[in-house]
N, C-alpha and C positions, 0 to 999 in steps of 0.2 A: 488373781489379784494383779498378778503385772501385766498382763495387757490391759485389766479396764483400766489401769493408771494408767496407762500410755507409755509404759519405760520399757527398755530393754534389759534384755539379765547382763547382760555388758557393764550397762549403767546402773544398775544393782549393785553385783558385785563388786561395784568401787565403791558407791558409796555406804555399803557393806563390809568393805574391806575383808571380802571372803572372794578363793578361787571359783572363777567360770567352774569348774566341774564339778565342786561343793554346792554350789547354787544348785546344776544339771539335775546332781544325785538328791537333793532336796525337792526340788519339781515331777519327776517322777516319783520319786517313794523310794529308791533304792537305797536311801540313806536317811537317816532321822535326824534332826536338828538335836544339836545341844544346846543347852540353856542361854550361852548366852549369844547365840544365833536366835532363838526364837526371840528373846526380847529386841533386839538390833532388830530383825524384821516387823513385830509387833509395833512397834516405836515409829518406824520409818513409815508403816501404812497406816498408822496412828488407831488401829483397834485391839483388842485385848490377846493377849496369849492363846484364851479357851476362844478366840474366834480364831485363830490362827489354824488350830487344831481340831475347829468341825463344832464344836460346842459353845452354849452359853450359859450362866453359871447354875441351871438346871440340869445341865446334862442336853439339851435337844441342841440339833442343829439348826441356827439361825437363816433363816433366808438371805438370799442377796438384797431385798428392796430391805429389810431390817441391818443388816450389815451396812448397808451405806446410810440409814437414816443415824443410829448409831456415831460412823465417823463425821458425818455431817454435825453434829450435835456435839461430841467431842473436842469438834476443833474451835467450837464460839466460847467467847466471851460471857462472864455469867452474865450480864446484861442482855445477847445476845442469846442465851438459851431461852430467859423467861419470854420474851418475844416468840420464839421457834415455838413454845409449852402453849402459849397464849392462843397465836395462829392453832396449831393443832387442836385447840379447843372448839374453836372457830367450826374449822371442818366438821368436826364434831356434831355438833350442833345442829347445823347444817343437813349433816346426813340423816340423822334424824328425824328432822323435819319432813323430810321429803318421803323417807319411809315412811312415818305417821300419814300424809299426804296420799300415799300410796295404799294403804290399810285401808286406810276410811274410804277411798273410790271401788274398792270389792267390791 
């Protein structure tokens, strides 16, 4: 997650207000977050704790293209999600069509 954001663990761990090595031992696995390091990071990538942690609230692990559709969606405005809901309808729609389209030329 911190490289597709574009940050440094430098500029993490300040605006974390957690040591470079804490970050380190969190990135590799040598070290487990505590609570309120996982919400500080949960918060600042703005997705859920269980996506922090490999899961979503079934238990599976979410994709990256579902992980960013998610904070994408997260960070609008209700006005701007029913839009985002509407488009996605769209597509929807859409892709169907052209599968049914694709059926019927068998």
């Amino acid at each position: 997650m911190i490289e597709q954001q574009g940050i440094t663990q430098k500029k993490l761990t300040l605006k974390l207000a957690i040591t470079p090595s804490a970050l380190g031992n969190y990135v590799q696995n040598t070290r487990e977050l505590d609570y309120d390091t996982l919400v500080k990071i949960a918060y600042y990538f703005q997705v859920s704790t269980d996506c922090l942690l490999g899961h979503n609230t079934s238990g599976q692990k979410l994709s990256y293209e579902k992980e960013i559709l998610l904070r994408v969606f997260r960070s609008l405005t209700d006005a701007q999600k029913e839009t985002y809901i509407e488009q996605g309808k769209i597509f929807m729609k859409q892709k169907n069509k052209i599968n049914s389209i694709s059926a019927a030329g068998r």
